[in-house]
N, C-alpha and C positions, 0 to 999 in steps of 0.2 A: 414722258417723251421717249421715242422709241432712239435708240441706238444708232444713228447714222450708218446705211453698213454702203452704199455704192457714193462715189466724186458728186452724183447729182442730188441726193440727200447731204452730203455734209457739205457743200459749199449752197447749195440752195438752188442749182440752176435746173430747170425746165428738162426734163431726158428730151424732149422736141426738139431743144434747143442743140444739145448735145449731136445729135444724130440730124440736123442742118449744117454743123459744122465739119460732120466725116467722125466724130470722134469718140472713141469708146467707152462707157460709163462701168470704168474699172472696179472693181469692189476696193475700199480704202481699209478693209480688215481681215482682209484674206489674201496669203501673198499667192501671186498668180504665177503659172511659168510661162510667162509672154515677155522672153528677155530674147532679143537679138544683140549676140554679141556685134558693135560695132566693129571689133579691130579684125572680126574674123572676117567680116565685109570689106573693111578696107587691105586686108591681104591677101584677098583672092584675085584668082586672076581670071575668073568667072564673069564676062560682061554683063551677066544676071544681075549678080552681085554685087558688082561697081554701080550698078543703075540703082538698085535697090539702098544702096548707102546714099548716092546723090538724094534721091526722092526721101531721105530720111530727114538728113540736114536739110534741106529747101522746107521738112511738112515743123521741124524743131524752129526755123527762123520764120515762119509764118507763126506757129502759136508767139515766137517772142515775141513778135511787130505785134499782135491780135491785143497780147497780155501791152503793150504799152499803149496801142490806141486800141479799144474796143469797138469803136467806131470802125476802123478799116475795115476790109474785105475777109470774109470767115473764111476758115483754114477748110473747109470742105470748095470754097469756089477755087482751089487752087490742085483741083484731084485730078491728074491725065481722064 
């Protein structure tokens, strides 16, 4: 058995599925540099960036609802 190396081989789910959802099928064994520091967004005073923190927390409280009902509405029907 081959090495799980991306979230859609070692959890099992469909890259279809992934990419229905809006959401990106990270590699789980290579650390990537796709880190948005949160606190640099929440202290800017950049209306970009306030928007961009909003739309963070709103896409973080969708996968949480997602992850407790799977059944609800997928985090890509909730994308401006």
């Amino acid at each position: 058995m081959a090495t799980p190396i991306y979230f859609s081989d070692f959890f099992g789910v469909a890259t279809e599925i992934l990419e229905e959802y809006g959401a990106f099928n990270v590699s789980v064994i290579i650390d990537l540099p796709l880190f948005i520091d949160p606190f640099s967004l929440f202290d800017s005073e950049d209306e970009h960036f306030n928007e961009l923190l909003k739309d963070i927390i709103r896409y973080v409280k969708v996968l949480r609802d997602v992850s407790i009902d799977p059944t609800g509405p997928s985090p890509g029907k909730h994308r401006r």
